[in-house]
N, CA, C and O atoms as a GROMACS GRO file, in nm:
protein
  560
    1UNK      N    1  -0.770   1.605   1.084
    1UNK     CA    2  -0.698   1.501   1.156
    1UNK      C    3  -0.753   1.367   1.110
    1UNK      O    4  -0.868   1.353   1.068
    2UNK      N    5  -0.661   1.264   1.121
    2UNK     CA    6  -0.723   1.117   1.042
    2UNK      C    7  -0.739   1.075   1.140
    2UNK      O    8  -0.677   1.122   1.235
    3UNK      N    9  -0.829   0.968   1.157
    3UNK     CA   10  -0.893   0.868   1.218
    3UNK      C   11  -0.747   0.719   1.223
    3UNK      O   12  -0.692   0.662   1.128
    4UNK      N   13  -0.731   0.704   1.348
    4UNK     CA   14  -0.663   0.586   1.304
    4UNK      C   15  -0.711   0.435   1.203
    4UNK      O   16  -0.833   0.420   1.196
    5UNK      N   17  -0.662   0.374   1.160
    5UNK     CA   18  -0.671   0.268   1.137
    5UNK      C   19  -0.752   0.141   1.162
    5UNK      O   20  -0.794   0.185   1.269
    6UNK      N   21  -0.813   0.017   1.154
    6UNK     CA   22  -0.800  -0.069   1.257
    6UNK      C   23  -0.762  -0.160   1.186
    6UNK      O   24  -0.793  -0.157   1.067
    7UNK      N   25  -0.697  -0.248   1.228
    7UNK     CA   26  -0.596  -0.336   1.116
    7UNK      C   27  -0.640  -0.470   1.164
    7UNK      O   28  -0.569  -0.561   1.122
    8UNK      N   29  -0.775  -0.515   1.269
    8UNK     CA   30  -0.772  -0.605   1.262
    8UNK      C   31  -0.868  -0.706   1.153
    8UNK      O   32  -0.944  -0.649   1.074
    9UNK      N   33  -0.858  -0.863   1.154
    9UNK     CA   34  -0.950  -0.983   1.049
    9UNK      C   35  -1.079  -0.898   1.036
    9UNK      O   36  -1.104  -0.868   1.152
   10UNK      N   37  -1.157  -0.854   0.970
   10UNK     CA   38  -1.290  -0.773   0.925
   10UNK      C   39  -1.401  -0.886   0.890
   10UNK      O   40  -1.520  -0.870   0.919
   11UNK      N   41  -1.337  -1.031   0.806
   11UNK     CA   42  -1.424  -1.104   0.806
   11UNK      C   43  -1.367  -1.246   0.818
   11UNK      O   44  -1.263  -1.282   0.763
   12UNK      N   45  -1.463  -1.341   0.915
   12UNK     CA   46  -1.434  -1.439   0.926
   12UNK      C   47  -1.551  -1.529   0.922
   12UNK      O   48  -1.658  -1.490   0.970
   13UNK      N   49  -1.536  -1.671   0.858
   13UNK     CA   50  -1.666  -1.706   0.848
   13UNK      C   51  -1.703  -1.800   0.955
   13UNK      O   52  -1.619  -1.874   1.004
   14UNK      N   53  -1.850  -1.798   0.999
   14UNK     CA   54  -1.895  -1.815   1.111
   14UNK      C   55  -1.828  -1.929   1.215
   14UNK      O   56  -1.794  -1.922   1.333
   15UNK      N   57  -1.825  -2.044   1.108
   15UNK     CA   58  -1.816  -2.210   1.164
   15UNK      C   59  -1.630  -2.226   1.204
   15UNK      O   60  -1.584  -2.309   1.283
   16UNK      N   61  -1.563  -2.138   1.138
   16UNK     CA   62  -1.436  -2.098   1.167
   16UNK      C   63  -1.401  -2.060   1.353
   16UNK      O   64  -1.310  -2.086   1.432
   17UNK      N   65  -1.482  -2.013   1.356
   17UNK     CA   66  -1.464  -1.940   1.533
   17UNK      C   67  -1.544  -2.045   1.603
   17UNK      O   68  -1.513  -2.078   1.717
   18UNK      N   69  -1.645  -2.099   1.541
   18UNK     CA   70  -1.715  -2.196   1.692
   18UNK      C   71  -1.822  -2.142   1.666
   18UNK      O   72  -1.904  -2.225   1.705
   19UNK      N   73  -1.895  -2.028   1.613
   19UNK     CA   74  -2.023  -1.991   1.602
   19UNK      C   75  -2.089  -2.066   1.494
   19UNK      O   76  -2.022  -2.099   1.397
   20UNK      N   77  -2.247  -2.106   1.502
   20UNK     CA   78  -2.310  -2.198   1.430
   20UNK      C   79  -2.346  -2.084   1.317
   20UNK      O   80  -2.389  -1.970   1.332
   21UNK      N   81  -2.309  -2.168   1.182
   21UNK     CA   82  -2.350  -2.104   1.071
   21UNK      C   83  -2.554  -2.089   1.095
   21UNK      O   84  -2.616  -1.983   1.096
   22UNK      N   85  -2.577  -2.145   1.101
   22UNK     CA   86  -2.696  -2.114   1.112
   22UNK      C   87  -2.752  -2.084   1.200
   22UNK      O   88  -2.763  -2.175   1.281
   23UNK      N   89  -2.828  -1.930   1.249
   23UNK     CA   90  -2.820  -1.845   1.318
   23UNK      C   91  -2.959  -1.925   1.413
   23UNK      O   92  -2.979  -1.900   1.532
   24UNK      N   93  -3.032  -2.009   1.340
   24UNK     CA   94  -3.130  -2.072   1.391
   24UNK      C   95  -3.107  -2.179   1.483
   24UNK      O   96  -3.182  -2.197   1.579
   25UNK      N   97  -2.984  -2.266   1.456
   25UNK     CA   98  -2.893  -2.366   1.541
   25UNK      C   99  -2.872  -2.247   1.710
   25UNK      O  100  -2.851  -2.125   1.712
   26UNK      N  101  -2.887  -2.336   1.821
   26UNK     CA  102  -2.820  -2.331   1.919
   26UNK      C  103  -2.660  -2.336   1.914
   26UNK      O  104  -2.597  -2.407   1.835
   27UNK      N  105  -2.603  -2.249   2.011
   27UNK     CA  106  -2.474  -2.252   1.996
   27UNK      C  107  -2.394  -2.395   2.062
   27UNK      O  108  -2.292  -2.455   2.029
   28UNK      N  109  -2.486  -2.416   2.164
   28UNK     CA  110  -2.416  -2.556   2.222
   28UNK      C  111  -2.453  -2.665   2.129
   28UNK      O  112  -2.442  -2.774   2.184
   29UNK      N  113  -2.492  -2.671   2.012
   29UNK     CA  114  -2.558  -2.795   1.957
   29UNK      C  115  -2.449  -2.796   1.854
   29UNK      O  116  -2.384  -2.895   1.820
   30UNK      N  117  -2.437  -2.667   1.805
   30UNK     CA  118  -2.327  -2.705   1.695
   30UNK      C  119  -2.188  -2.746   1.747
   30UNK      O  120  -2.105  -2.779   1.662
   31UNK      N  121  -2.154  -2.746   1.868
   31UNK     CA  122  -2.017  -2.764   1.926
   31UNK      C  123  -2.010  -2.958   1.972
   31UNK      O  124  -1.911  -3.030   1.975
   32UNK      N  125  -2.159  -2.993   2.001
   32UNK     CA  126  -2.158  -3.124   2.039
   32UNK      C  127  -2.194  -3.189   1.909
   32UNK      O  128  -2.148  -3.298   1.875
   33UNK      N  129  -2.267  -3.130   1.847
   33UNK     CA  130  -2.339  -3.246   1.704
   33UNK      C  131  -2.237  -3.134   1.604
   33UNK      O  132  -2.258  -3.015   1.580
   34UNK      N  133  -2.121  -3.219   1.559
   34UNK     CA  134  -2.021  -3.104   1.444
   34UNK      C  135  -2.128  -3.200   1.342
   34UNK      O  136  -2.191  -3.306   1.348
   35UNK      N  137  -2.106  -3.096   1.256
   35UNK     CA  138  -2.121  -3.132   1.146
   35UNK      C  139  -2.042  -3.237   1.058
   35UNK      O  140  -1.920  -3.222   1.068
   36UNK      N  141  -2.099  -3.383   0.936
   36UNK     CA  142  -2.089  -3.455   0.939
   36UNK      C  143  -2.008  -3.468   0.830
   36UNK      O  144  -2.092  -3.467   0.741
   37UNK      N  145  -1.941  -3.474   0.796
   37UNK     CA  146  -1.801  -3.475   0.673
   37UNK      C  147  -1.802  -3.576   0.592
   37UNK      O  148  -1.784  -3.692   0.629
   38UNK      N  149  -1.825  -3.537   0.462
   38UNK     CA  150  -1.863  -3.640   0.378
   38UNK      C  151  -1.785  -3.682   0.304
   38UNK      O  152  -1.803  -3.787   0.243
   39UNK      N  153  -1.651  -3.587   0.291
   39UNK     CA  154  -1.545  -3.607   0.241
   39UNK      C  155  -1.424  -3.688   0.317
   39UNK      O  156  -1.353  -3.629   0.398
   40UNK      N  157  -1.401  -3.853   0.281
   40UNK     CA  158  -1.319  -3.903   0.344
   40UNK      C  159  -1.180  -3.885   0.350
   40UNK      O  160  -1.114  -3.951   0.430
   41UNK      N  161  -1.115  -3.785   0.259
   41UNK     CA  162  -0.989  -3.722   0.256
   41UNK      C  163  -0.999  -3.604   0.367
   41UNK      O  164  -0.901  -3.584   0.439
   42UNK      N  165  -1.073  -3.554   0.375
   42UNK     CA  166  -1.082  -3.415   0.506
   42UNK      C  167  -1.011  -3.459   0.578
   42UNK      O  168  -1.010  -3.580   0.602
   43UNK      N  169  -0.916  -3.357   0.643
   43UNK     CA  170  -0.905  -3.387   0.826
   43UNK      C  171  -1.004  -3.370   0.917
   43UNK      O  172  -1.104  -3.298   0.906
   44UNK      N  173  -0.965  -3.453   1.026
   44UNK     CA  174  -1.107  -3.508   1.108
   44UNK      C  175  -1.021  -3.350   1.220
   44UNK      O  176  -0.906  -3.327   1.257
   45UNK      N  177  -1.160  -3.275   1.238
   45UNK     CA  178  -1.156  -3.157   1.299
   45UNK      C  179  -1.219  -3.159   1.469
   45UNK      O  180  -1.341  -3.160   1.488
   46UNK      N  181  -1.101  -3.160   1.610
   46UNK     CA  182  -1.220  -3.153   1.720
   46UNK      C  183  -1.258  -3.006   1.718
   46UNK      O  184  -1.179  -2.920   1.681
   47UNK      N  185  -1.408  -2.976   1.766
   47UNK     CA  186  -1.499  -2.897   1.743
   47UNK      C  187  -1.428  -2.812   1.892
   47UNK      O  188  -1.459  -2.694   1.896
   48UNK      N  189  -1.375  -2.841   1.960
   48UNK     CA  190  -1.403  -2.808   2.124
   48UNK      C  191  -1.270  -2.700   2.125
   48UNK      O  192  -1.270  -2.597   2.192
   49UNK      N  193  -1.116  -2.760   2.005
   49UNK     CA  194  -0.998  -2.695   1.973
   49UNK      C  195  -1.036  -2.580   1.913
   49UNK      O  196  -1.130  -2.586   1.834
   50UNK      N  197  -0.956  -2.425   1.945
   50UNK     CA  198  -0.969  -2.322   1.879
   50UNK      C  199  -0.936  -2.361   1.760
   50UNK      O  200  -0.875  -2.469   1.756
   51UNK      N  201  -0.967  -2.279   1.606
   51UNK     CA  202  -0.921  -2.269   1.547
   51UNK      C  203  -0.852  -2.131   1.479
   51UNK      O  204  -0.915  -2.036   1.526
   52UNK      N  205  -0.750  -2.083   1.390
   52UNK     CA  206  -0.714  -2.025   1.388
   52UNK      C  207  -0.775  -1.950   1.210
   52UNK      O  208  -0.740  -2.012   1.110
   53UNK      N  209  -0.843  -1.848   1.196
   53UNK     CA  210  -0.918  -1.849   1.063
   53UNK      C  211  -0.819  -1.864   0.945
   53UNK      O  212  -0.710  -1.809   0.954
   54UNK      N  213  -0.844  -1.922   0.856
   54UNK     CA  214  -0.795  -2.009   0.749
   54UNK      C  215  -0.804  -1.893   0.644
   54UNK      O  216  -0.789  -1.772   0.665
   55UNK      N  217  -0.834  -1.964   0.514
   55UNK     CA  218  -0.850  -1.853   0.398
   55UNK      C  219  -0.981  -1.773   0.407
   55UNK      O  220  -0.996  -1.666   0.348
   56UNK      N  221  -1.061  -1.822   0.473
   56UNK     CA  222  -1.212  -1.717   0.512
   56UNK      C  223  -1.144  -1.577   0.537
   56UNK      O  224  -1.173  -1.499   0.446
   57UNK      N  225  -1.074  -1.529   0.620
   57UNK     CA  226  -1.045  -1.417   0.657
   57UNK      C  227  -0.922  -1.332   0.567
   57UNK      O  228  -0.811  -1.374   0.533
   58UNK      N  229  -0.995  -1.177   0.539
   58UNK     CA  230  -0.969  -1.063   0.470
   58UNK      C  231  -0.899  -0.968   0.591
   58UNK      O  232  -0.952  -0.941   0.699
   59UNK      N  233  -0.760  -0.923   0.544
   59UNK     CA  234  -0.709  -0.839   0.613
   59UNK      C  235  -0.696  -0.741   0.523
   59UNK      O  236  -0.637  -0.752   0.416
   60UNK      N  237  -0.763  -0.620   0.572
   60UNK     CA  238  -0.737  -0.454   0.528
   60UNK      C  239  -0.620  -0.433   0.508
   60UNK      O  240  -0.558  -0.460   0.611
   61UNK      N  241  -0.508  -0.372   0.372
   61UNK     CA  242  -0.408  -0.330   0.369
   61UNK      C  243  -0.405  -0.193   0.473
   61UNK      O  244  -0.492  -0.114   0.507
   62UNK      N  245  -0.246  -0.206   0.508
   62UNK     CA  246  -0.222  -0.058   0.604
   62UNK      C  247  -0.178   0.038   0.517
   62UNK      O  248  -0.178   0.007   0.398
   63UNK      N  249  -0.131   0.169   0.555
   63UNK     CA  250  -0.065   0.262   0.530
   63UNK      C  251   0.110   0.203   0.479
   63UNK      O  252   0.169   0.211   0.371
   64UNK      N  253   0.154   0.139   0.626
   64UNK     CA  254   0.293   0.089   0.622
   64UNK      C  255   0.295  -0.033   0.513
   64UNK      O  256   0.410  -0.056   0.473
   65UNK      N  257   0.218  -0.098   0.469
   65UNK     CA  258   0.222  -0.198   0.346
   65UNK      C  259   0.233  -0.106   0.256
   65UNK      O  260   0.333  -0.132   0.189
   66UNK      N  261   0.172   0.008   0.212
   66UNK     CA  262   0.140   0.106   0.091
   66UNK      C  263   0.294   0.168   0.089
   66UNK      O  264   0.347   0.197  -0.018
   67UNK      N  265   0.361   0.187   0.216
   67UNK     CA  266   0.471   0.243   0.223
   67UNK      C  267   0.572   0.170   0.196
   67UNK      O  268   0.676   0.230   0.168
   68UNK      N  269   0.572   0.030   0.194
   68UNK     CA  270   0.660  -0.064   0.132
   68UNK      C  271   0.653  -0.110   0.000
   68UNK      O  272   0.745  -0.154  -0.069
   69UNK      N  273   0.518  -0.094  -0.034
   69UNK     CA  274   0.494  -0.104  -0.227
   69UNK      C  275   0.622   0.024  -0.252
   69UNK      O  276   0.735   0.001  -0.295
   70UNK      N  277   0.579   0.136  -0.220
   70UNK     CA  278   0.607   0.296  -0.283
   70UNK      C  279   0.798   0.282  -0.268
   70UNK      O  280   0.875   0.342  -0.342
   71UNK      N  281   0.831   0.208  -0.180
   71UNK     CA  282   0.956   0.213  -0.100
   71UNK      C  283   1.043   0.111  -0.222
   71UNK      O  284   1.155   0.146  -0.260
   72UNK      N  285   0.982  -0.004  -0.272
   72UNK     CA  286   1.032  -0.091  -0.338
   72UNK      C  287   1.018  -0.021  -0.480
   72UNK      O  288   1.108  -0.034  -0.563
   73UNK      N  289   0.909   0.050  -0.506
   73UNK     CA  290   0.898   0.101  -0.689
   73UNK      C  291   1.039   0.215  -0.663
   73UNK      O  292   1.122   0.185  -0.749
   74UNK      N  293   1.074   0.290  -0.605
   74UNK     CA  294   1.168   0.364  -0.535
   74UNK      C  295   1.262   0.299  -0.616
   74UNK      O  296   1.294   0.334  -0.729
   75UNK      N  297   1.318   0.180  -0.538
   75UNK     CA  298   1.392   0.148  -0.526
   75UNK      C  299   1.473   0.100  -0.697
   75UNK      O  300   1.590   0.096  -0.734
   76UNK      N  301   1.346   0.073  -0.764
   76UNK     CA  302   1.356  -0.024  -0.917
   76UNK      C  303   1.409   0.114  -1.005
   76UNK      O  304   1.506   0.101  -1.081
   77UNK      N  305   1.337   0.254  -0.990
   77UNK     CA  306   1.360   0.339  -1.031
   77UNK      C  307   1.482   0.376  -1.000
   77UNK      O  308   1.564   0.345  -1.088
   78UNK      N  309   1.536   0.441  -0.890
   78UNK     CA  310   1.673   0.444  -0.828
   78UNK      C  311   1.785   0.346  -0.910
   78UNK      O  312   1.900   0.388  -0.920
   79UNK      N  313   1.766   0.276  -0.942
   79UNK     CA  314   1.845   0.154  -1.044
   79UNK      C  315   1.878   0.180  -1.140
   79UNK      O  316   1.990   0.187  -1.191
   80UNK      N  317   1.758   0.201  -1.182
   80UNK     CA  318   1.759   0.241  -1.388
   80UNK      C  319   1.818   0.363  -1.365
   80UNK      O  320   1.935   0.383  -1.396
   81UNK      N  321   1.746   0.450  -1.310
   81UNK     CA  322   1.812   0.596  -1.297
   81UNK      C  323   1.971   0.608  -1.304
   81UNK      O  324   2.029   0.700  -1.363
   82UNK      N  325   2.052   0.474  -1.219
   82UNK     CA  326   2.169   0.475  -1.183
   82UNK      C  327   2.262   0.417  -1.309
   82UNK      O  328   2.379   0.446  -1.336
   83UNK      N  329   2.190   0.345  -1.361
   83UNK     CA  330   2.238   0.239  -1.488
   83UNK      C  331   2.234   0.382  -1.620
   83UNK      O  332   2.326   0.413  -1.696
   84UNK      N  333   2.126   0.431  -1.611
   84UNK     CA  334   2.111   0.530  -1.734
   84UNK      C  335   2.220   0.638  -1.729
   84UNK      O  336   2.273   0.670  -1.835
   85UNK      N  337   2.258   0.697  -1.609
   85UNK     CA  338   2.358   0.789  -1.571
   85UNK      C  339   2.492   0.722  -1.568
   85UNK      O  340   2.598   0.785  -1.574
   86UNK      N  341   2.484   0.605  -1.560
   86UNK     CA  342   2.672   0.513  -1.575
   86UNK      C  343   2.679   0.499  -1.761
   86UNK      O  344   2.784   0.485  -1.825
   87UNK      N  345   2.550   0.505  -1.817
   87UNK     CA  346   2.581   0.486  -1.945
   87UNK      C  347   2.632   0.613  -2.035
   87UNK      O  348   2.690   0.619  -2.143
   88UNK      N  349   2.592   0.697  -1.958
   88UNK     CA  350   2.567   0.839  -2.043
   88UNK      C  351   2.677   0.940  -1.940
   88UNK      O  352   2.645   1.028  -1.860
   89UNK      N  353   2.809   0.892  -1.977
   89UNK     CA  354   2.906   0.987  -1.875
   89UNK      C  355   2.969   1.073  -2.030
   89UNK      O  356   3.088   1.103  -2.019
   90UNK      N  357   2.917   1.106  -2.138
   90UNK     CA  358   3.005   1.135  -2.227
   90UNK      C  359   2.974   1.308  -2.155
   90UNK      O  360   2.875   1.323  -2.083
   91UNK      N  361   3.062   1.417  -2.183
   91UNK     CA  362   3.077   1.534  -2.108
   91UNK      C  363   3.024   1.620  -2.207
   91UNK      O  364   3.102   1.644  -2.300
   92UNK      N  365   2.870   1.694  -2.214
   92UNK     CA  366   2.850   1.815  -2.305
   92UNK      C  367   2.834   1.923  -2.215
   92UNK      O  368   2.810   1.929  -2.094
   93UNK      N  369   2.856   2.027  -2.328
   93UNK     CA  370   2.872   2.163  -2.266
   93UNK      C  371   2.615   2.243  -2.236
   93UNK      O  372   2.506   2.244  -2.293
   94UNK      N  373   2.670   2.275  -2.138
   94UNK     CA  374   2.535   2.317  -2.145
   94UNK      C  375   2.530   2.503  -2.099
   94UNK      O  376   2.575   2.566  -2.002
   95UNK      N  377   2.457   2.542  -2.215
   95UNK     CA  378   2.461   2.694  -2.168
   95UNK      C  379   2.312   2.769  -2.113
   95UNK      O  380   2.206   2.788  -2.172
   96UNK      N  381   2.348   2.796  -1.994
   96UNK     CA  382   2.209   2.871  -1.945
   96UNK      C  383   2.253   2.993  -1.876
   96UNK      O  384   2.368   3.004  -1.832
   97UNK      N  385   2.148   3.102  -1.863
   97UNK     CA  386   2.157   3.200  -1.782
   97UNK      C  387   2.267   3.249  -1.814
   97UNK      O  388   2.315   3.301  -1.713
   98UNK      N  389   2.368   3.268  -1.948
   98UNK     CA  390   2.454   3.325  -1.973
   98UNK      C  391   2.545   3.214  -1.906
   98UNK      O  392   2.628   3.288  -1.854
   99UNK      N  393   2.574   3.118  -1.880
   99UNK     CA  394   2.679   3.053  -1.779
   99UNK      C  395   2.697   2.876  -1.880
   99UNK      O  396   2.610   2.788  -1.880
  100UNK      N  397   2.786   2.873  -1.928
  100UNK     CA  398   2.856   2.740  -1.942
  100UNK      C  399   2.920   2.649  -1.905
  100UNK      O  400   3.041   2.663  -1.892
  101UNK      N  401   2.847   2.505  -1.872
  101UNK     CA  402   2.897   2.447  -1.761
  101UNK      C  403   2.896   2.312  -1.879
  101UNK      O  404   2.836   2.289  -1.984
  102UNK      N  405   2.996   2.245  -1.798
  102UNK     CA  406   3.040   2.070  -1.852
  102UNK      C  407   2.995   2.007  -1.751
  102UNK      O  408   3.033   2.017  -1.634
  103UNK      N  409   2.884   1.915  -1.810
  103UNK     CA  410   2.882   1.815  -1.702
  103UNK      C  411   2.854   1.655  -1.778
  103UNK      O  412   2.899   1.662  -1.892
  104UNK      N  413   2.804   1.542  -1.756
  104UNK     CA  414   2.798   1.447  -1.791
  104UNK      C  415   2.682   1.433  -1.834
  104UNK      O  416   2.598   1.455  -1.747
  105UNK      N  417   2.623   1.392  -1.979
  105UNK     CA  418   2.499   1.372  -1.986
  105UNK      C  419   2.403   1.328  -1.904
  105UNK      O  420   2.291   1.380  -1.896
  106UNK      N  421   2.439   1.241  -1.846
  106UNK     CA  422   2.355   1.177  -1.714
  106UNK      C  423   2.298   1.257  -1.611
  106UNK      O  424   2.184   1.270  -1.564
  107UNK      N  425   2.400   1.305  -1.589
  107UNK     CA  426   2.405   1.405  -1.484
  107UNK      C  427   2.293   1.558  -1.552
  107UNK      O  428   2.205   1.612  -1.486
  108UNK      N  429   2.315   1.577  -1.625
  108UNK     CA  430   2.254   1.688  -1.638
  108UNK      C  431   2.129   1.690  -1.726
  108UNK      O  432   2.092   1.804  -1.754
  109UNK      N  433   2.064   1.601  -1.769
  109UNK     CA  434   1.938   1.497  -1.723
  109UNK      C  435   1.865   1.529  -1.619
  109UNK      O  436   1.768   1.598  -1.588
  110UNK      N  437   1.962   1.436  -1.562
  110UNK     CA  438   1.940   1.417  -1.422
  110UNK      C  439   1.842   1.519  -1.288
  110UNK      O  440   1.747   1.504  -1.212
  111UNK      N  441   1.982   1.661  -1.344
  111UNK     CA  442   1.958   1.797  -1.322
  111UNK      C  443   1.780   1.797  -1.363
  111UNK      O  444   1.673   1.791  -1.302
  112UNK      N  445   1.814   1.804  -1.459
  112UNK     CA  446   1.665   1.908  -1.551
  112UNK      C  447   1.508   1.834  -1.495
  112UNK      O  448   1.395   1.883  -1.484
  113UNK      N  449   1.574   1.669  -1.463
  113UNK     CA  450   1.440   1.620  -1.424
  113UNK      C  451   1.429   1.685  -1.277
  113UNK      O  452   1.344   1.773  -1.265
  114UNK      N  453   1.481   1.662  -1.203
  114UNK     CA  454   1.483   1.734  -1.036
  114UNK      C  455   1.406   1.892  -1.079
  114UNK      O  456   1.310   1.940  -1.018
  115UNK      N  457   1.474   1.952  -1.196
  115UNK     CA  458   1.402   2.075  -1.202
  115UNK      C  459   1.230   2.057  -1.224
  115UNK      O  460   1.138   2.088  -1.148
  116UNK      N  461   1.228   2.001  -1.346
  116UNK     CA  462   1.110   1.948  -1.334
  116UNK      C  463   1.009   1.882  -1.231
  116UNK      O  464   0.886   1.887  -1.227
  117UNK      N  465   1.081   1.832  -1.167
  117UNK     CA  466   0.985   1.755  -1.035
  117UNK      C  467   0.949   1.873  -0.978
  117UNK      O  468   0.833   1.912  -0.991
  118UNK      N  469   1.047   1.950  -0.903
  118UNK     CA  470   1.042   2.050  -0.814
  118UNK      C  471   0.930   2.153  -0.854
  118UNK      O  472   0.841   2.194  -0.780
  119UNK      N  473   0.949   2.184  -0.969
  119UNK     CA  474   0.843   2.299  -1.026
  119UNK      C  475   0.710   2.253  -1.022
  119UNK      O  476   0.618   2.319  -0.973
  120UNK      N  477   0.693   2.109  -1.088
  120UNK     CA  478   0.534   2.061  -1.018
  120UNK      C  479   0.507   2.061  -0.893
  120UNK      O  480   0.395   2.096  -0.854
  121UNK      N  481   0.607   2.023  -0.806
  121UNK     CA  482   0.564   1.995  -0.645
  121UNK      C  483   0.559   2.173  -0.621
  121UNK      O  484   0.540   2.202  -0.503
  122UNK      N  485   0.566   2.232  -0.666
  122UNK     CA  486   0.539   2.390  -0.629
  122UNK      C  487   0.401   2.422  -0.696
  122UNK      O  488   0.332   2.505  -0.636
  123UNK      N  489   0.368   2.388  -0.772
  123UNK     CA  490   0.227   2.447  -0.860
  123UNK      C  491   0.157   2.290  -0.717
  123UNK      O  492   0.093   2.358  -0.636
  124UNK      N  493   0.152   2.207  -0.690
  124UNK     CA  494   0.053   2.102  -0.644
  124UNK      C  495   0.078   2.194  -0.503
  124UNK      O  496  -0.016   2.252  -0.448
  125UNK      N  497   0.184   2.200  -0.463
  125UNK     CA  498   0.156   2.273  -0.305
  125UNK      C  499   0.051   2.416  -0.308
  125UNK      O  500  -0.020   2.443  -0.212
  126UNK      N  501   0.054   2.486  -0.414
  126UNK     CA  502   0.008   2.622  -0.430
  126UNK      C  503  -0.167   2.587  -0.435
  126UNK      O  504  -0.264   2.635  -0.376
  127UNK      N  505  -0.151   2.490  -0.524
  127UNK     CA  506  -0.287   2.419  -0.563
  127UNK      C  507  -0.363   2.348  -0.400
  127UNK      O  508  -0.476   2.379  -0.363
  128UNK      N  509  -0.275   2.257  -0.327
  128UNK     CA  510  -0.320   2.243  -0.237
  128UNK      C  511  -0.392   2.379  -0.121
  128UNK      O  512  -0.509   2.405  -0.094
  129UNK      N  513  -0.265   2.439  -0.076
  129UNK     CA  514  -0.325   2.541   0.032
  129UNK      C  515  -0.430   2.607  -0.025
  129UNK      O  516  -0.526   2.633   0.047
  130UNK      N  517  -0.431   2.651  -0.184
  130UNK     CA  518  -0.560   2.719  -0.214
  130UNK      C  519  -0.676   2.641  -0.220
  130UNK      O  520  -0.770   2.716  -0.249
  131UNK      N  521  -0.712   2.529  -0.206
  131UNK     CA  522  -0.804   2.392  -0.156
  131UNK      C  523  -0.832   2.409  -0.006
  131UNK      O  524  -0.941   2.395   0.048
  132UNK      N  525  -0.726   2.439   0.047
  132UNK     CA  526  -0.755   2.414   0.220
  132UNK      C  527  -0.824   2.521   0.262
  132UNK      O  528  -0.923   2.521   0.335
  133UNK      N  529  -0.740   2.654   0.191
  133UNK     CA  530  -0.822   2.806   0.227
  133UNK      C  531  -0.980   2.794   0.192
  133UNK      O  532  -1.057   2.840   0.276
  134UNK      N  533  -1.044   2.727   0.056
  134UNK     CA  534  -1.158   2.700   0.008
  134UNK      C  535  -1.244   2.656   0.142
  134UNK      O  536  -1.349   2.700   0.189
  135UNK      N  537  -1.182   2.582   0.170
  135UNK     CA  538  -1.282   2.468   0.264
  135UNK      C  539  -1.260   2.496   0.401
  135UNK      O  540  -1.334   2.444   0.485
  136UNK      N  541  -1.183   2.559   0.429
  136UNK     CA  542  -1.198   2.646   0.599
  136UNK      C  543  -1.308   2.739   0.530
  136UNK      O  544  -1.425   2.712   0.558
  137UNK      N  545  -1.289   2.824   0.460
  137UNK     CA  546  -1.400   2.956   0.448
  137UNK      C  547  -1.557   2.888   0.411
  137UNK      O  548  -1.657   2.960   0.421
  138UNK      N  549  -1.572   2.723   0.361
  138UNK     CA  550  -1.679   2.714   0.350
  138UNK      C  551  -1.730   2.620   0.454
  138UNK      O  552  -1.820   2.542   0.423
  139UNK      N  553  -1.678   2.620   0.583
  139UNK     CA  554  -1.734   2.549   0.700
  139UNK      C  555  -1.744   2.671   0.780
  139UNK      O  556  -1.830   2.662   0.867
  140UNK      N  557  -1.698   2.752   0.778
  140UNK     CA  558  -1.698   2.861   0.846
  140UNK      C  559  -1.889   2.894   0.870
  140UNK      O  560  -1.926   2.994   0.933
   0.00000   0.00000   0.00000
């Protein structure tokens, strides 16, 4: 079973939230004495206003982001796939299993890759459960 997630900011840097970068500073000292800005283009910052963390803070990708990469490559593939099969409608004969069938080049492509997929996703499933059987019998 997986562990959920936690999807929240992981890092933020100190002076961002109101906490004194320097762990040696009092916390009420850094909120009354801000620090002194030497840069006269800065915006002038009140110390006392939340702030909201800026580029300091790293957010952990999710699952559902990973599922929208995978969803969009999908999608680019699905395209070409569709463009390659509108190009290739010329009709050959294909003979298997004793049986002759007409179909569209594209199409029967098309076919052979699905066969292909399918037959790996059968050797990786076979491959998997014999992994799972491994590792129940060696916690056992």
């Amino acid at each position: 079973m997986s562990t959920p997630r936690d999807d929240r900011v992981t890092e933020v840097h100190p002076t961002v939230v109101g906490v004194p970068a320097d762990p040696s500073t009092p916390a009420d000292e850094s909120i009354t004495n801000p620090p002194v800005v030497t840069d006269p283009s800065a915006p002038v910052v009140d110390p006392t206003t939340p702030q909201a963390p800026t580029s300091h803070a790293r957010i952990k990708p999710t699952r559902i982001s990973g599922t929208w990469i995978a969803v969009i490559i999908a999608i680019f593939v699905l395209i070409f796939l569709l463009v390659f099969i509108l190009q290739n409608l010329t009709d050959v004969t294909i003979h298997f299993l004793g049986g002759a069938f007409t179909l569209p080049l594209g199409v029967a492509l098309l076919f052979a890759a699905i066969g292909g997929a399918l037959l790996v996703a059968l050797v990786g499933a076979a491959r998997i459960m014999q992994l799972r059987r491994q590792t129940k019998r060696a916690l056992r």
